[in-house]
C-alpha positions as CSV (number, residue, x, y, z in Angstrom):
1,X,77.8,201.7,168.4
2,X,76.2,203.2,171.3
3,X,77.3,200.8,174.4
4,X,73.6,200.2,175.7
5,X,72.8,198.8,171.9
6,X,76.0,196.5,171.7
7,X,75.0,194.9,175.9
8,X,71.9,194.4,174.2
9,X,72.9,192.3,172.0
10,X,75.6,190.5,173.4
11,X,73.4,189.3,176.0
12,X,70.8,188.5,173.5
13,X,73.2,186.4,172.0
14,X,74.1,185.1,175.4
15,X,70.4,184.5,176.3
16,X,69.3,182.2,173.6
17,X,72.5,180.2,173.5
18,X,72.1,179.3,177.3
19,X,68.7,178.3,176.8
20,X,69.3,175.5,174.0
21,X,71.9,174.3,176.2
22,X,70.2,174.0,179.0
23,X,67.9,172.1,177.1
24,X,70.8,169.6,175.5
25,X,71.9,168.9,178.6
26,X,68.6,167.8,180.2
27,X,68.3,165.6,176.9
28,X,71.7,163.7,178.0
29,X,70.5,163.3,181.8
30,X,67.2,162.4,180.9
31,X,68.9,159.6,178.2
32,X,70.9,158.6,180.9
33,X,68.6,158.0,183.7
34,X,66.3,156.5,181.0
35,X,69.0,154.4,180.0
36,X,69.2,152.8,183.9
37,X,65.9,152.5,184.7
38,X,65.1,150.2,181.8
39,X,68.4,147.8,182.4
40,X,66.8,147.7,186.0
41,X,70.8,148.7,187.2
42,X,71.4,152.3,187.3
43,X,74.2,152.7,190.0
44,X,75.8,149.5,188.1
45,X,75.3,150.9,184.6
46,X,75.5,154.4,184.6
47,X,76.2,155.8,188.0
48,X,73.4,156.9,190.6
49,X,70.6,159.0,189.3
50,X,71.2,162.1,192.1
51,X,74.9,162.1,190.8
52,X,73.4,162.6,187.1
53,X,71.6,165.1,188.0
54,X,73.8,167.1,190.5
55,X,76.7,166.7,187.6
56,X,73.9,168.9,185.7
57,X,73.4,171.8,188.3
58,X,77.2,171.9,188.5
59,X,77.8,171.9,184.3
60,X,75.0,175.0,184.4
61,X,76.0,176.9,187.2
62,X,73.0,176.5,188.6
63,X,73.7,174.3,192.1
64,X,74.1,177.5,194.5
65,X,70.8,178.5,193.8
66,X,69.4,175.3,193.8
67,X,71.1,174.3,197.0
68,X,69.7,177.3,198.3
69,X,65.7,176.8,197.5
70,X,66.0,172.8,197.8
71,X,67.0,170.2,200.5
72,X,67.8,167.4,198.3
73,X,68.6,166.8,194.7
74,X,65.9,165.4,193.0
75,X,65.0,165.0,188.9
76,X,61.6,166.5,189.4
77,X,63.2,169.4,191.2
78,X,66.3,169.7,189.2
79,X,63.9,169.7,186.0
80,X,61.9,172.4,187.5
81,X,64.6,174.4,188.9
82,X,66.5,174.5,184.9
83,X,63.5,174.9,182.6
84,X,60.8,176.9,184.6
85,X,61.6,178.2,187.9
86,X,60.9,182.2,188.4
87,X,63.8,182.0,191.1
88,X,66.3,180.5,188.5
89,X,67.3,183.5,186.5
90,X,69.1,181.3,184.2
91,X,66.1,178.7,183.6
92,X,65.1,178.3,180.0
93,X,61.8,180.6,180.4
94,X,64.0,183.2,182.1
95,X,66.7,182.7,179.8
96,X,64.0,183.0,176.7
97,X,62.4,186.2,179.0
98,X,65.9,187.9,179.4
99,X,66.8,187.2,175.2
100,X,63.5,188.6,174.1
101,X,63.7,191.8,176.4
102,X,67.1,192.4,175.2
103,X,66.3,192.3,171.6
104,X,63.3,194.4,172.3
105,X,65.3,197.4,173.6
106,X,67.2,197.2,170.7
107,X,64.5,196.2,167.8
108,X,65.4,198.4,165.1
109,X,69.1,196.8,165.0
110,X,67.0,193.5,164.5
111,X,66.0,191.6,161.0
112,X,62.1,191.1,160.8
113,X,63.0,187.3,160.9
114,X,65.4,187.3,164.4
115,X,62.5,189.6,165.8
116,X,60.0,187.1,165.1
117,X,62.1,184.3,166.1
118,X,62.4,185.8,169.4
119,X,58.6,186.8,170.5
120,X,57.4,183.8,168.8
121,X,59.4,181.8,171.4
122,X,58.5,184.3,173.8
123,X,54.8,183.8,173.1
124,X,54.8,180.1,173.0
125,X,57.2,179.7,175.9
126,X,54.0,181.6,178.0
127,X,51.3,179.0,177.3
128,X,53.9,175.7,177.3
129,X,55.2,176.7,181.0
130,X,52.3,175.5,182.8
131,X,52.9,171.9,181.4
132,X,56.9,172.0,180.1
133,X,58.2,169.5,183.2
134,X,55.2,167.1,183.0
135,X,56.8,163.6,182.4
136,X,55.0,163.2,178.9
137,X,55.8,166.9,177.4
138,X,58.9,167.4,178.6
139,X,60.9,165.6,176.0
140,X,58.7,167.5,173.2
141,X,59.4,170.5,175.2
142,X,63.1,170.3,175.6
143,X,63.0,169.0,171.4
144,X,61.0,172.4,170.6
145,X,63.8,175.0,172.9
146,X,66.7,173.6,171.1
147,X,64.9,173.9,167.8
148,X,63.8,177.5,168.4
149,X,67.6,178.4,169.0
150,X,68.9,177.0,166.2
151,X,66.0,179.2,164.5
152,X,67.0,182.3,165.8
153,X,70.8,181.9,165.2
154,X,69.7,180.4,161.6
155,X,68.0,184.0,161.4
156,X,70.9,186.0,162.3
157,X,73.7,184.0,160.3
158,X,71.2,184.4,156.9
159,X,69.9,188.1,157.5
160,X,71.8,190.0,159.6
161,X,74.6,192.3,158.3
162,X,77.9,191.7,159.1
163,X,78.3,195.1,161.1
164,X,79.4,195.7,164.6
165,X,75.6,194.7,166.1
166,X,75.9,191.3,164.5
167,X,79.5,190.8,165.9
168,X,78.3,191.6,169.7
169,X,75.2,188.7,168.9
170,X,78.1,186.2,168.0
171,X,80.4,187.2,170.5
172,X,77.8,186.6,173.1
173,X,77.0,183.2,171.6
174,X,80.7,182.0,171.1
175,X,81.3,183.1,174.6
176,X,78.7,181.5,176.2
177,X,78.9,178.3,174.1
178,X,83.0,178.1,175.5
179,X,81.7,178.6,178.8
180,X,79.1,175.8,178.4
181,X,81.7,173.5,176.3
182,X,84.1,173.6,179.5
183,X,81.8,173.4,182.0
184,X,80.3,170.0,180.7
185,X,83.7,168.8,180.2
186,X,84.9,169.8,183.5
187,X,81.5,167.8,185.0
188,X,82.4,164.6,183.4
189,X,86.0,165.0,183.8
190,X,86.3,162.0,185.8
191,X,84.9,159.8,182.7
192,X,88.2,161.4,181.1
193,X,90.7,161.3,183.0
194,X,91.7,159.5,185.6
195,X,90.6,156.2,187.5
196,X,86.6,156.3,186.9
197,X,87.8,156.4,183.4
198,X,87.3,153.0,182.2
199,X,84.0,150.6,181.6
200,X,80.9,150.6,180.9
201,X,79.4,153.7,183.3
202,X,82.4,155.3,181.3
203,X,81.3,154.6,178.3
204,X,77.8,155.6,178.8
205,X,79.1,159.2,180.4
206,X,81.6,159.7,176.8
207,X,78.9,159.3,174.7
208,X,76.7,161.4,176.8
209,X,78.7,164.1,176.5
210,X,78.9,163.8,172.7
211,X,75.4,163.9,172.4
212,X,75.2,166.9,174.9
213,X,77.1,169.4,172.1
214,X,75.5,166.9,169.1
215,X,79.3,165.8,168.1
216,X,79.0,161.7,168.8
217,X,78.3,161.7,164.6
218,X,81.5,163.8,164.2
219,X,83.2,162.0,166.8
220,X,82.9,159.0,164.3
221,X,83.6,161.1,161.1
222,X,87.0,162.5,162.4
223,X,88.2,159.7,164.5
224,X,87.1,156.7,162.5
225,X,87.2,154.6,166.0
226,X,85.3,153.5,168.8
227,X,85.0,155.9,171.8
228,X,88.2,156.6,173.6
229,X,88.8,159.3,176.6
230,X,91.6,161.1,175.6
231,X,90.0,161.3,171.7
232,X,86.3,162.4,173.1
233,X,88.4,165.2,175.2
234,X,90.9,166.1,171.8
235,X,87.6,166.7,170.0
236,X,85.8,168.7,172.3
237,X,88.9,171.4,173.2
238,X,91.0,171.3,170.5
239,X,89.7,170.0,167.1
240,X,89.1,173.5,165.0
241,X,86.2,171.5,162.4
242,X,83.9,171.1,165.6
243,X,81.7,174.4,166.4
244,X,81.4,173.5,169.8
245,X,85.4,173.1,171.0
246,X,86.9,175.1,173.2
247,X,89.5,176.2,170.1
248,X,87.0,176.7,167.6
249,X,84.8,179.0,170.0
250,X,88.0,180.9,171.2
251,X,89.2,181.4,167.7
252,X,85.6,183.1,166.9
253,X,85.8,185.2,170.2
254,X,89.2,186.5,169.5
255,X,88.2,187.3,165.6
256,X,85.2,189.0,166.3
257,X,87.1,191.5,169.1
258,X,89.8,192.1,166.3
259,X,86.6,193.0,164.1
260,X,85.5,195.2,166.6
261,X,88.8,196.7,167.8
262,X,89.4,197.3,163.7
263,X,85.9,199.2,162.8
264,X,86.0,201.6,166.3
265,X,89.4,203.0,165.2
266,X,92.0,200.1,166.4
267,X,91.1,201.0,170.0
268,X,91.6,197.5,172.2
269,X,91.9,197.0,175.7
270,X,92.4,193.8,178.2
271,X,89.5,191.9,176.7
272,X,91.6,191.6,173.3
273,X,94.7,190.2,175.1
274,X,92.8,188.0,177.1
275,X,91.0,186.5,174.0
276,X,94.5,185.9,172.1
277,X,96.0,184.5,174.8
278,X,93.3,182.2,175.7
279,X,93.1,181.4,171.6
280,X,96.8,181.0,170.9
281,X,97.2,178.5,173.9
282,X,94.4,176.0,172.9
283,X,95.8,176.2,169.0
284,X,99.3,175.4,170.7
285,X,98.0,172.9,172.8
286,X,98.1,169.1,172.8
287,X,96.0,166.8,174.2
288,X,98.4,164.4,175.9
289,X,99.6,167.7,177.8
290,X,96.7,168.9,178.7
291,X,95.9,164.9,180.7
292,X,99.5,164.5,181.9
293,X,98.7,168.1,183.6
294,X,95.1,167.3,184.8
295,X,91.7,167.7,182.7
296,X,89.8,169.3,185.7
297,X,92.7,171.6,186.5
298,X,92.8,172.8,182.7
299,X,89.5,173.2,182.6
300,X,89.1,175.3,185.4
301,X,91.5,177.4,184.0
302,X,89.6,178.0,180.9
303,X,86.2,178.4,182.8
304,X,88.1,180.8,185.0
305,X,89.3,182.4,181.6
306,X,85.6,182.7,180.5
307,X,84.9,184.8,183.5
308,X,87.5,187.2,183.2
309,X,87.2,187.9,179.6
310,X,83.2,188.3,180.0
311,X,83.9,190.9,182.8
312,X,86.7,192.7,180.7
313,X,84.8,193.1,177.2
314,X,81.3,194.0,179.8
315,X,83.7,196.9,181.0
316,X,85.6,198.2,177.9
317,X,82.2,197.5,175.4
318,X,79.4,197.3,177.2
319,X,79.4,199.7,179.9
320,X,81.1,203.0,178.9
């Protein structure tokens, strides 16, 4: 496959996934701050709305930018700044923009169904812009991104040919739904682990998290318990029946590159090891060592992991 096709679609893949999490985590900080206002006792209750929505910025990667256009963190602005902001190249209508270019350039290696899932949401994402942050649309608006996503990756897991282009669409996705598992872990890591870990803003921040990768259901179905810390974190990084853990997205990432590595000839570079290593150590894992070592310096690791493996398969796939 010729290396322009596969960036294509790894970063198509990339694209939409980013954009229905985006819009999952708004969900959860909108919850939240909706879940203060109407006890009348955010700080007491949930923690103070700015911190909400700052933790956001931070679990996207978007503060830097943010920081950089805005004085002061606001919901309004932080809203803005993630679903519609022509400055924010990772804002959901960039985001949908970027996917939707991406699959253009490579249409042909495209099913009629994931082509049309794309410019329909490109189409529709033009004329719901204008409105998409207004108080009374946005949770409909937020409600239709997600459900788009999980159209388009419906389209490519029931049409698409297991071939190399479909393994670049899933590696991007698995990638960037690891990056976006860790991130939000490593934003409410104090809920986890340490002192802040306890009561009822606690609590409120576990099952937020839950909800933000739609797992407080499966939390329930494995566990069979009310909501503890240590099992919310064992479900999110190391329980393999969850699609969103960090082990079950690094176990895709490291099959697909074997795939890959297997049809082009057994040729593999640093970007296999990487994915391996990073696989084997969260199936090896166990949670209690992961806490008595520190959640947020774990998870740094792993986001830090992330970064280097994007940038090694970018230069042994995607730009030869």
């Amino acid at each position: 496959m010729l290396s322009r096709t596969a960036e294509s679609l790894y970063w198509m893949g990339r694209y939409t996934e980013r954009a229905g999490n985006l819009a999952r985590g708004m969900q959860v900080a909108l919850r939240m701050a909706g879940l203060g206002e109407s006890l009348g006792v955010l700080e007491e209750s949930t923690g103070d709305s700015a911190d909400e929505w700052t933790s956001l910025l931070v679990a996207t990667g978007a503060e830097p930018g943010f920081r950089a256009e805005h004085a002061e963190v606001t919901p309004e602005a932080v809203i803005t700044w993630l679903a519609v902001a022509p400055k924010n190249p990772s804002s959901i209508a960039n985001c949908l923009e970027a996917a939707r270019s991406n699959g253009r350039a490579v249409r042909t290696a495209l099913t009629v169904d994931m082509w049309e899932a794309l410019n329909d949401t490109w189409r529709e994402m033009r004329l719901l812009a204008p409105t998409a942050t207004d108080a009374d649309r946005l949770p409909a608006f937020l409600d239709w991104v997600r459900a788009r996503t999980l159209l388009f990756n419906g389209a490519a897991a029931d049409t698409m040919l297991r071939d190399d282009g479909w393994r670049f669409v899933h590696l991007g996705v698995m990638l960037e739904r690891a990056d976006n598992t860790a991130r939000l872990l490593d934003a409410k890591h104090a809920a986890l682990d340490g002192p802040e870990s306890e009561g009822a803003v606690a609590y409120a921040q576990w099952q937020a998290l839950l909800r933000s990768v739609s797992a407080l259901r499966s939390y329930q179905w494995v566990y069979h318990t009310r909501l503890q810390p240590k099992l919310v974190a064992d479900l999110l990084i190391l329980r393999p029946e969850l699609p969103r853990s960090l082990l079950a997205c690094h176990r895709r990432v490291d099959q697909v590159l074997d795939r890959i590595a297997e049809s082009s000839g057994g040729r593999r570079g640093e970007c296999h090891r990487l994915a391996n290593d990073a696989y084997v150590r969260l199936r090896d894992a166990r949670i209690e060592d992961i806490l008595a070592g520190g959640l947020h310096d774990f998870l740094t690791q792993m986001i830090n992991r992330n970064l280097d493996l994007g940038r090694e398969i970018a230069d042994f796939y995607l730009h030869t």
